[in-house]
MITOR-986183 format. One record per residue (C-alpha): residue in three letters; x, y, z. Coordinates in steps of 0.1 Angstrom, whole numbers, plus 5000, padded with zeros to 4 digits. Each point is the difference from the previous one (the first is absolute). Example, Ala and Ser with C-alpha at 12.3 -4.5 7.8 and 13.67 -1.06 7.14 Angstrom:
('ALA'; (5123; 4955; 5078));
('SER'; (5014; 5034; 4993));
//
This chain:
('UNK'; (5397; 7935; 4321));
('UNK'; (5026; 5023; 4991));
('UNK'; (5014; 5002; 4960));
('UNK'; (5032; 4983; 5006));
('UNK'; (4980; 4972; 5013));
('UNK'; (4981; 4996; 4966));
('UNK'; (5028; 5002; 4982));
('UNK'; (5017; 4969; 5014));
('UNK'; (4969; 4981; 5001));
('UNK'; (4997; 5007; 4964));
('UNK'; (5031; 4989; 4992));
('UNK'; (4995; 4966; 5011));
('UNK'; (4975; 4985; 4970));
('UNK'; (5030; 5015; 4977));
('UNK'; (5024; 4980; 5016));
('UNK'; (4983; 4972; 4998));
('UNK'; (4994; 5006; 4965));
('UNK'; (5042; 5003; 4991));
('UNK'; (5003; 4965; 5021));
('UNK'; (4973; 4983; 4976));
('UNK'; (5014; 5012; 4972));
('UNK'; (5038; 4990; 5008));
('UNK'; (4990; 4967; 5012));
('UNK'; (4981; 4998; 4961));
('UNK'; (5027; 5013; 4983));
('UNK'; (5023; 4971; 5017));
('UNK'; (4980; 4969; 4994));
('UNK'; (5017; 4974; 4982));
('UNK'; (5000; 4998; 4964));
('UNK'; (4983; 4965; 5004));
('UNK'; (4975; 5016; 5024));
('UNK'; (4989; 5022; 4970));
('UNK'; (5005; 4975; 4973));
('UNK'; (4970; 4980; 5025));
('UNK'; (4979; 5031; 5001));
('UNK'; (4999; 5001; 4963));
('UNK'; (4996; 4966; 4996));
('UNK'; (4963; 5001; 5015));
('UNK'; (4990; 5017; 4967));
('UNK'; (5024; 4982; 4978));
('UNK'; (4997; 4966; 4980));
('UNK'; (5010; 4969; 5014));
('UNK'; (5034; 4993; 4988));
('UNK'; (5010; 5036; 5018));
('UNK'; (4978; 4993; 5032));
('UNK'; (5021; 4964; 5002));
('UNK'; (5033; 5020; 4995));
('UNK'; (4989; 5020; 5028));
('UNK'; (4994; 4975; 5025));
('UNK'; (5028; 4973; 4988));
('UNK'; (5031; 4996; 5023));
('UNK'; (5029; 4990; 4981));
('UNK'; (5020; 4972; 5007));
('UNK'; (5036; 4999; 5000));
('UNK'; (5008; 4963; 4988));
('UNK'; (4976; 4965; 4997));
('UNK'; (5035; 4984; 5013));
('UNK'; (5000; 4989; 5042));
('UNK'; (5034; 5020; 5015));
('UNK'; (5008; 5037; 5006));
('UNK'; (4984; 5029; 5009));
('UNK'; (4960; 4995; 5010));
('UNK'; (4991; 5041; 5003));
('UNK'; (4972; 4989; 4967));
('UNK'; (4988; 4974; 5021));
('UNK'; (4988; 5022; 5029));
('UNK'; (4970; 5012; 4982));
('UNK'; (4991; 4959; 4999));
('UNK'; (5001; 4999; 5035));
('UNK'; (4981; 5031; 5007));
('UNK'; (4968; 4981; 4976));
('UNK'; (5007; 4969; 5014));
('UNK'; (4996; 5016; 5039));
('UNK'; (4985; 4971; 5025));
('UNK'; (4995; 4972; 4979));
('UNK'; (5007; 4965; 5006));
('UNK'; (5000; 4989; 4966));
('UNK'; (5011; 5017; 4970));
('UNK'; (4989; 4976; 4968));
('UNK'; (5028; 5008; 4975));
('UNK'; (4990; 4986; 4966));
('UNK'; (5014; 4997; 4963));
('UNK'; (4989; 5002; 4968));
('UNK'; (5022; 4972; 4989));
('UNK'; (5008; 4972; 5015));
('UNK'; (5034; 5000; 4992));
('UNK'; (5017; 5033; 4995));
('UNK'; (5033; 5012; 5016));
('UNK'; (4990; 5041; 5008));
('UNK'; (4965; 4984; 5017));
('UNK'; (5020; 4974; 5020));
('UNK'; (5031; 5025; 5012));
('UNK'; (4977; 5025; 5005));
('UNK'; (4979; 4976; 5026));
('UNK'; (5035; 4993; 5014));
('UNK'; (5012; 5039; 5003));
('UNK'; (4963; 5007; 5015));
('UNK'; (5005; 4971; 5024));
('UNK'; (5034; 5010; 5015));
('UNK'; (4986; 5038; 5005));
('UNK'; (4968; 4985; 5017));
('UNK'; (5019; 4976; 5021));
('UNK'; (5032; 5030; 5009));
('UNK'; (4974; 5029; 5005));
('UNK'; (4963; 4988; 5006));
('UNK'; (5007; 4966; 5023));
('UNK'; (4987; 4974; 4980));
('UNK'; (5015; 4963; 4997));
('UNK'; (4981; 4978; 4979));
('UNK'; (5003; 4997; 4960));
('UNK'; (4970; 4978; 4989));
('UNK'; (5000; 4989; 4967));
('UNK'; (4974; 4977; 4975));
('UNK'; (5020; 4971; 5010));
('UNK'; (4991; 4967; 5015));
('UNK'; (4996; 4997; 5037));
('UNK'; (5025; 4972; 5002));
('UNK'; (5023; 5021; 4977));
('UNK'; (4997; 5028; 5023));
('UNK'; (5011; 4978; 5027));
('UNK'; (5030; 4984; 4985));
('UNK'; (5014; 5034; 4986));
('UNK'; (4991; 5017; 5037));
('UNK'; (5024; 4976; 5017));
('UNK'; (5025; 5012; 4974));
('UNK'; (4994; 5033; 5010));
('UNK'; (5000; 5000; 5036));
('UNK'; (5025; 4968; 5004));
('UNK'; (5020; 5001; 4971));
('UNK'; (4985; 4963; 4994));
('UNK'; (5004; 4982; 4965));
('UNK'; (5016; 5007; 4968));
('UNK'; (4977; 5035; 4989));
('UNK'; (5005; 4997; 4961));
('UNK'; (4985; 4960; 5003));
('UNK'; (4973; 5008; 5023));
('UNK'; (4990; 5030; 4973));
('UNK'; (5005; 4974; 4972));
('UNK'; (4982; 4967; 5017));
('UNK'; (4970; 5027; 5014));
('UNK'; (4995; 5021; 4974));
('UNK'; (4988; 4980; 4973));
('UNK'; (4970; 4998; 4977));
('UNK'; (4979; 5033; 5001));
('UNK'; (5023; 5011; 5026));
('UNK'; (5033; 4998; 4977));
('UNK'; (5001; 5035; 4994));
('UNK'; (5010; 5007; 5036));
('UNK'; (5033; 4980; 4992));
('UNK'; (5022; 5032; 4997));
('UNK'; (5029; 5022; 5004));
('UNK'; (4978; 5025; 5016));
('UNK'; (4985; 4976; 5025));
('UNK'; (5032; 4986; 5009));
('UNK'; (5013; 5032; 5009));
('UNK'; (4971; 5008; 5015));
('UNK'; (4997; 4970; 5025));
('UNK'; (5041; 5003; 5001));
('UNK'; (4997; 5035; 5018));
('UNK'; (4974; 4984; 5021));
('UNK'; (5021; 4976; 5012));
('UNK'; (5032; 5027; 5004));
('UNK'; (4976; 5025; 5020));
('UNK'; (4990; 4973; 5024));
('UNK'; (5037; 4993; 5008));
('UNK'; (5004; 5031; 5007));
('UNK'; (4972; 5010; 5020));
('UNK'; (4982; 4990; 5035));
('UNK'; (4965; 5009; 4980));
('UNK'; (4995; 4977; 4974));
('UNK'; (4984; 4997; 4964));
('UNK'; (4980; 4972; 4988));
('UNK'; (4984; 4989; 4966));
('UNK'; (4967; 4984; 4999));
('UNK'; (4981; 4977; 4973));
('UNK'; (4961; 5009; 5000));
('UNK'; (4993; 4981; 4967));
('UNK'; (4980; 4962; 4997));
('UNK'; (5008; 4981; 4975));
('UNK'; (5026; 4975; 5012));
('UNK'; (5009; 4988; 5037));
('UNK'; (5030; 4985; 5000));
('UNK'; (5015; 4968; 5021));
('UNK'; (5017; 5026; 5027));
('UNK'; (4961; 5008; 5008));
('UNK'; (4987; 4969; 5006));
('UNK'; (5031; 4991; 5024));
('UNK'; (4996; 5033; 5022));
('UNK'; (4963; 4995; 5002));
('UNK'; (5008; 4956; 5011));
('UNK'; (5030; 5010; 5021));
('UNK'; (4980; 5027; 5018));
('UNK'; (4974; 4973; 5011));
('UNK'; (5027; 4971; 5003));
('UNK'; (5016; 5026; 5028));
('UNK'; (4967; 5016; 5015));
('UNK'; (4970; 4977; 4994));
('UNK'; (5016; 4966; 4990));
('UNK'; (4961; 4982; 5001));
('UNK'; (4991; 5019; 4970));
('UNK'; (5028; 4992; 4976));
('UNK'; (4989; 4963; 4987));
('UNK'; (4966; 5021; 4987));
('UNK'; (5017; 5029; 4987));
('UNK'; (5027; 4976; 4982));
('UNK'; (4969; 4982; 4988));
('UNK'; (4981; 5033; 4986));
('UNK'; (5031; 5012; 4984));
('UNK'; (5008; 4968; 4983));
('UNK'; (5009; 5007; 4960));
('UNK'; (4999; 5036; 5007));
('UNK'; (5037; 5002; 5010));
('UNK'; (5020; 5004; 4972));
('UNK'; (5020; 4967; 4989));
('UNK'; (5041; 5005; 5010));
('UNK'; (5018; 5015; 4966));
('UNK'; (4967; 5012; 4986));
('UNK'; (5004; 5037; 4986));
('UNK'; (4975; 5025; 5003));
('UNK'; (4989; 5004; 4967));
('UNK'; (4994; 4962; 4995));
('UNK'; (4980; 5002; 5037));
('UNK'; (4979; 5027; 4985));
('UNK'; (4993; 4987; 4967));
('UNK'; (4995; 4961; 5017));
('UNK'; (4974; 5021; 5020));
('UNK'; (4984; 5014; 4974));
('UNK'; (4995; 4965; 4984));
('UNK'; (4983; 4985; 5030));
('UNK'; (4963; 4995; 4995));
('UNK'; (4978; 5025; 5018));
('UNK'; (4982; 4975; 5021));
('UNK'; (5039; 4995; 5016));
('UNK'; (5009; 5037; 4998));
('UNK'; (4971; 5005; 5019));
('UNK'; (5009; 4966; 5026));
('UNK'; (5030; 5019; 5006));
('UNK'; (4987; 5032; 5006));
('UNK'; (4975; 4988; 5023));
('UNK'; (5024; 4975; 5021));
('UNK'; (5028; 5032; 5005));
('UNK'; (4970; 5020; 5011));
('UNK'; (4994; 4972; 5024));
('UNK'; (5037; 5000; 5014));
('UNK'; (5000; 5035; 5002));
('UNK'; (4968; 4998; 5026));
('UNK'; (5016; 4970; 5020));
('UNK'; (5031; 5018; 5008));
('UNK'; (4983; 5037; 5006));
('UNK'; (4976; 4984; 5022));
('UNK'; (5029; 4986; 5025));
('UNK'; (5010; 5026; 5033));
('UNK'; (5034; 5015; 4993));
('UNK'; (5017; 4985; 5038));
('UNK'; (5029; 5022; 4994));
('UNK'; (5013; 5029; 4967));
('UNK'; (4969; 5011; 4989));
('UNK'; (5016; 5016; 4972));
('UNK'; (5017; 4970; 4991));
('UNK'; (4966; 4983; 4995));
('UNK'; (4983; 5026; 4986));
('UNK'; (5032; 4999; 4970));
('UNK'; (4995; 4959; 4998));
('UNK'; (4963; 5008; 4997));
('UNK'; (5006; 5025; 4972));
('UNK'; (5021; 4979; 4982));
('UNK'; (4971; 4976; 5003));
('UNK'; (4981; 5024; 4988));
('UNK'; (5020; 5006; 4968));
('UNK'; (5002; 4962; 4994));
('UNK'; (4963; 5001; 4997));
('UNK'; (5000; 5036; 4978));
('UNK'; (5017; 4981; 4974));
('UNK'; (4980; 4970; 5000));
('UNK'; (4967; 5026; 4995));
('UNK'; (5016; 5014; 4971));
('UNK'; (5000; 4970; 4982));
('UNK'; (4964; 4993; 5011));
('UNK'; (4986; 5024; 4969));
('UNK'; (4987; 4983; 4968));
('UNK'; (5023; 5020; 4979));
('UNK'; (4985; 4990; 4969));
('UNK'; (4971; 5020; 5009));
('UNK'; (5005; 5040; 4996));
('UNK'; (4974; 5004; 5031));
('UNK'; (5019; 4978; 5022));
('UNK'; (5037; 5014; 4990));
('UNK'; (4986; 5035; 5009));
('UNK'; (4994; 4987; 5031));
('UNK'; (5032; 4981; 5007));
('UNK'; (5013; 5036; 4988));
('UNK'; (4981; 5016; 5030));
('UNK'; (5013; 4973; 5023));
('UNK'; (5036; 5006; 4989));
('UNK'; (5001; 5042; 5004));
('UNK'; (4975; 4991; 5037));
('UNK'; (5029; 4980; 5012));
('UNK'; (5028; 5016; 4991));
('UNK'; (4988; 5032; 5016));
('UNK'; (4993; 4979; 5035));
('UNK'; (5035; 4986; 4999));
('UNK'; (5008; 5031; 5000));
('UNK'; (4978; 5008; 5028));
('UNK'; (5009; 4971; 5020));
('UNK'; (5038; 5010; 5000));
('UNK'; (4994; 5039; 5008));
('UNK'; (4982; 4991; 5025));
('UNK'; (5016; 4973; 5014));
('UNK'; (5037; 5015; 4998));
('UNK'; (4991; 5038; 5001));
('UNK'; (5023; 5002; 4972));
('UNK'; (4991; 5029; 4977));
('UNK'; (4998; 4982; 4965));
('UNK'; (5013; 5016; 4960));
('UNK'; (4971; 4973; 4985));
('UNK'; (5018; 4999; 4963));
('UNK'; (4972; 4987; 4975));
('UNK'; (4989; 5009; 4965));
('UNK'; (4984; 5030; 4997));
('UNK'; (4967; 4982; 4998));
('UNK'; (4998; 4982; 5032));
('UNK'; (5015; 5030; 5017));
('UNK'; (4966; 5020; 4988));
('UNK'; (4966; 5005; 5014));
('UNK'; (4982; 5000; 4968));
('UNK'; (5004; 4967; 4976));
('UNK'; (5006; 5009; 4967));
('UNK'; (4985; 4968; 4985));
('UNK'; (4973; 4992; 5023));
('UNK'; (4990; 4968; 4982));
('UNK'; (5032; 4985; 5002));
('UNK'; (5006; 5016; 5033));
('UNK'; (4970; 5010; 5022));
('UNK'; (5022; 5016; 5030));
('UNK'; (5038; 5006; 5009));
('UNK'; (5023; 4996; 5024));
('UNK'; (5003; 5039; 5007));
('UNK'; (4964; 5002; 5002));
('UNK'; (4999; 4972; 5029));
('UNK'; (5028; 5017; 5018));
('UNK'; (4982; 5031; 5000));
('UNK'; (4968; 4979; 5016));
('UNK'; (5023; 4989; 5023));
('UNK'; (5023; 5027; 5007));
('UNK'; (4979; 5035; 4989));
('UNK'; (5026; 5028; 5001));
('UNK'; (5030; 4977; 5009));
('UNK'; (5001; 4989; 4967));
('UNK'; (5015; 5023; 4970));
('UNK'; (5007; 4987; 4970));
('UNK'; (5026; 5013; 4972));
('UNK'; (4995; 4996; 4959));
('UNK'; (5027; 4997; 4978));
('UNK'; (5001; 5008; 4964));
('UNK'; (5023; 5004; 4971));
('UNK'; (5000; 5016; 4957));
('UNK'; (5021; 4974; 4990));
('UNK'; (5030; 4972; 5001));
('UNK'; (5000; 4963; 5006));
('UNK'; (4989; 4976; 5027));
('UNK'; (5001; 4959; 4998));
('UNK'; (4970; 4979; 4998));
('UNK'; (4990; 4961; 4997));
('UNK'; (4986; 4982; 4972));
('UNK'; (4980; 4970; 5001));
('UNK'; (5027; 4976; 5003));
('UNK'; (5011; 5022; 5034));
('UNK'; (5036; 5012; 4979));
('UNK'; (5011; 5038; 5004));
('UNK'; (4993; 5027; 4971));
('UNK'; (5015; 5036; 5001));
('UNK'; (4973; 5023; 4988));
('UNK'; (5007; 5036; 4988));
('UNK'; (4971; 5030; 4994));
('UNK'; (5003; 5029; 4990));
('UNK'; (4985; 5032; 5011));
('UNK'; (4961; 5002; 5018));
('UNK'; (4979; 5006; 4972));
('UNK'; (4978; 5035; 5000));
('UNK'; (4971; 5000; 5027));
('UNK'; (5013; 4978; 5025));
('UNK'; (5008; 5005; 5029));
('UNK'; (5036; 4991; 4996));
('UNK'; (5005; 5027; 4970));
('UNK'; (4987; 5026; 5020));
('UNK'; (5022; 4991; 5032));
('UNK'; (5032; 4998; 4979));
('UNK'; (4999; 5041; 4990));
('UNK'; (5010; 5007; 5033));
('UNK'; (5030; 5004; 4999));
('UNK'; (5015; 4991; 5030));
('UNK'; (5037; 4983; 4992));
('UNK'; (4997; 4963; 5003));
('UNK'; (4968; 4996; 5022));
('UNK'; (4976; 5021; 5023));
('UNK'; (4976; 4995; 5031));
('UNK'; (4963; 5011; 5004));
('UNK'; (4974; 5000; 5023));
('UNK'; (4974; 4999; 4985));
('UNK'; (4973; 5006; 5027));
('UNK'; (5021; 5032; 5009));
('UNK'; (5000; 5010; 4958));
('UNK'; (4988; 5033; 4989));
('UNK'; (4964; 5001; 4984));
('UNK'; (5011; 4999; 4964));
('UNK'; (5023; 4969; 5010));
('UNK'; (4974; 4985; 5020));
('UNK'; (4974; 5000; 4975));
('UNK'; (5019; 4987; 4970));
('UNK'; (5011; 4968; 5030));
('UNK'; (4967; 4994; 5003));
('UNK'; (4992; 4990; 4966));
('UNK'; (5005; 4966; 4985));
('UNK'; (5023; 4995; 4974));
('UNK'; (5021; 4973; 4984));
('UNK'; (5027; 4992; 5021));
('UNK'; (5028; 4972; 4998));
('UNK'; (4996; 4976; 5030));
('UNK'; (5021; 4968; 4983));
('UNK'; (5001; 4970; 5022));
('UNK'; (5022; 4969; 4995));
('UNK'; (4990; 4996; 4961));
('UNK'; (4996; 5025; 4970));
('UNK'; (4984; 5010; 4980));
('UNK'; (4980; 5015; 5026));
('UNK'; (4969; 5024; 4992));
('UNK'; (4997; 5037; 5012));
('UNK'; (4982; 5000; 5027));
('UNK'; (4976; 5028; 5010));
('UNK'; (5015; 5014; 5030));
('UNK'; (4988; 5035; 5022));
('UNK'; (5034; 5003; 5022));
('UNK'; (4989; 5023; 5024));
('UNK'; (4968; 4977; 5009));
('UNK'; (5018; 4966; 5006));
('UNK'; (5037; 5017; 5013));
('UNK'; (5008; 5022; 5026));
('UNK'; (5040; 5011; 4987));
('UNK'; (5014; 4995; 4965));
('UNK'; (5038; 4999; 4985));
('UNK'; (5004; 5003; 4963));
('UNK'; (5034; 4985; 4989));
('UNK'; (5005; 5014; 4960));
('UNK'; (5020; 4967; 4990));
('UNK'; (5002; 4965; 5011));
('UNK'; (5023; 4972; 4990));
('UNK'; (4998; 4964; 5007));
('UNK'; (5010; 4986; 5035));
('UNK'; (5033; 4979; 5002));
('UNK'; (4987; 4959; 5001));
('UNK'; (5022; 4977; 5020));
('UNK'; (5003; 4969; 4987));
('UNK'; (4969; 4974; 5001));
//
């Protein structure tokens, strides 16, 4: 081997050497603000990772939203909760996040904790333009579900229905919830068998008898006349819809299959909501289980129409029945998110949303709106710490993705808002990163828009 020879072979690790130290000297300045968050606290390690995000309002650019579609990769069913149940930024952002999914990541199903029959009745809105929109909203959403009755919604449901006239693929919206099956339910169920299997109806008229709804009756005074029953009829009821439900799944589809497998679902959800009022709720033991019941059912709804439809489903929840971990395991011994996640492993990602401070409605006892207003996240919770990153008007995190620092301060329990229909509501002890896969932080909240009762 002559000199030369050497030489240029020895010139090769030093040219290596340049190219590694170019390519260091060009990384990103968020590439090195990572590296250094490995060592730093948490606040800097979530700064790190955070993705801003441009707006919490649906329309314009969606470049921020493309990290969201990297996390959310495969899945099927992308649980997208709240921390209120009634605040503007949480609803538009669910409707901005929606619109991205369904433009850039194929999905075409907005599930909501709705009735079933509500579901159905604001579906045919949005794929046939069916009914007056604003008094379906107002005669469905009533009770616990007022707070849906909103601006937000409207829009929301309103684009639904614009999209589908303007597209060969269509959007749907789905009800998963239990706690009222309305007269449209019963009727699809009876005209189903009156058209396919006309020798069961006189017993299925005869096991639904006092279950449908009377004509005119609202759904708040259904629920509330429910509640009222004595349990040895609650539990009749539930017990002759079970029995209807059998009688028309047991019958041979002779033609649609998926025609009787919807009539038999919509069975199905006549007999969900005759179980839920099957509980002794005057017993804590048996309203934890009715609890249970609620967040198992919901999450097979949800099941059932993924399945069923192939639809990839935004499931829009609080964030508690989008988690895997309960937060109040007495009250609630399992959620909806962590059924789904039985059901669906990896298919399932689920998205918390949090906020420092603003307003959001609630219900009092007599079921009237109140606007409530709080102030910033107290030191040591979660939301305090969240809130100094400083990410204009709201950020995005994946949180199994995190840096160490970040990871380890998600994994510890802290108080964390998680306000439901009423307030005041306790802090609950929450460890994100254990019962969420993303998060978005929104600094400020203010109270949704209510449409008139």
């Amino acid at each position: 081997m002559t000199p030369q020879r050497r030489r240029r072979r020895t010139g090769l690790p030093a040219a290596l050497l340049l190219t590694l130290i170019l390519c260091v000297l060009s990384w990103t300045p968020a590439l090195v603000q990572q590296a250094r968050a490995r060592t730093a606290g948490p606040v800097a390690a979530l700064a790190a990772a955070a993705h801003p995000l441009r707006t919490t309002e649906p329309g314009g650019g969606v470049a921020d939203l493309r990290p969201l579609g990297a996390m959310v990769g495969d899945a099927t069913v992308v649980g997208v909760g709240e921390a209120t149940h009634s605040s503007h930024e949480f609803f538009t952002n669910k409707h901005r996040i929606f619109r991205y999914l369904v433009e850039e990541k194929g999905f075409t199903a907005f599930a909501l904790e709705a009735n079933w029959s509500a579901g159905l009745r604001i579906n045919d809105y949005v794929l046939h333009g069916k009914g007056d929109l604003r008094q379906i909203m107002r005669e469905e959403f009533q009770d616990a579900y007022r707070l849906w009755n909103t601006r937000e919604y409207l829009d929301l449901f309103t684009w639904m229905r614009d999209y589908n006239a303007h597209h060969a693929r269509k959007v749907q919206f789905v009800g998963n919830d239990a706690a009222y099956a309305g007269p449209e339910l019963f009727d699809r169920v009876t005209g189903y068998a009156r058209a396919h299997h006309p020798a069961i109806l006189p017993r299925l008229a005869g096991l639904y008898r006092g279950q449908r709804p009377e004509p005119g009756t609202s759904v708040r005074d259904t629920m509330q006349a429910l509640l009222k029953k004595p349990l040895a009829e609650r539990r009749a009821d539930a017990g002759r819809a079970r029995e209807a439900l059998a009688l028309l799944a047991g019958q041979h589809p002779r033609d649609d299959r998926r025609a009787f497998d919807r009539a038999v679902q919509d069975a199905r959800a006549v007999a969900q909501v005759a179980g839920m009022y099957a509980y002794d709720l005057g017993d804590p033991k048996s309203v934890a289980d009715c609890m249970r019941y609620r967040d198992r059912v919901m999450a097979e709804n949800t099941v059932w129409w993924q399945r069923h439809t192939g639809q990839k489903i935004l499931l829009s929840a609080h964030n508690a029945h989008v988690s895997y971990v309960s937060d109040d395991p007495a009250q609630y011994p399992k959620m909806q998110g962590a059924f789904l996640r039985d059901r669906l492993g990896a298919a399932y990602v689920n998205v918390r949303l949090t906020f420092s401070e603003g307003s959001f409605n609630t219900l009092d006892d007599e079921g009237r709106t109140k606007p409530v207003t709080l102030g910033p996240a107290e030191p040591g919770s979660n939301e305090h710490t969240l809130d100094q990153v400083a990410h204009r008007r709201a950020w995005l995190l994946d949180m199994r993705n995190a840096p160490r620092a970040a990871k380890d301060w998600l994994s510890t329990a802290r108080p964390t808002r998680n306000i439901g229909t009423a307030y005041p509501e306790p802090a609950y002890m929450t460890a994100l990163g254990r019962s969420y896969d993303l998060l978005i932080h929104v600094h400020g909240i203010r109270a949704a828009e209510l449409l008139a009762p």
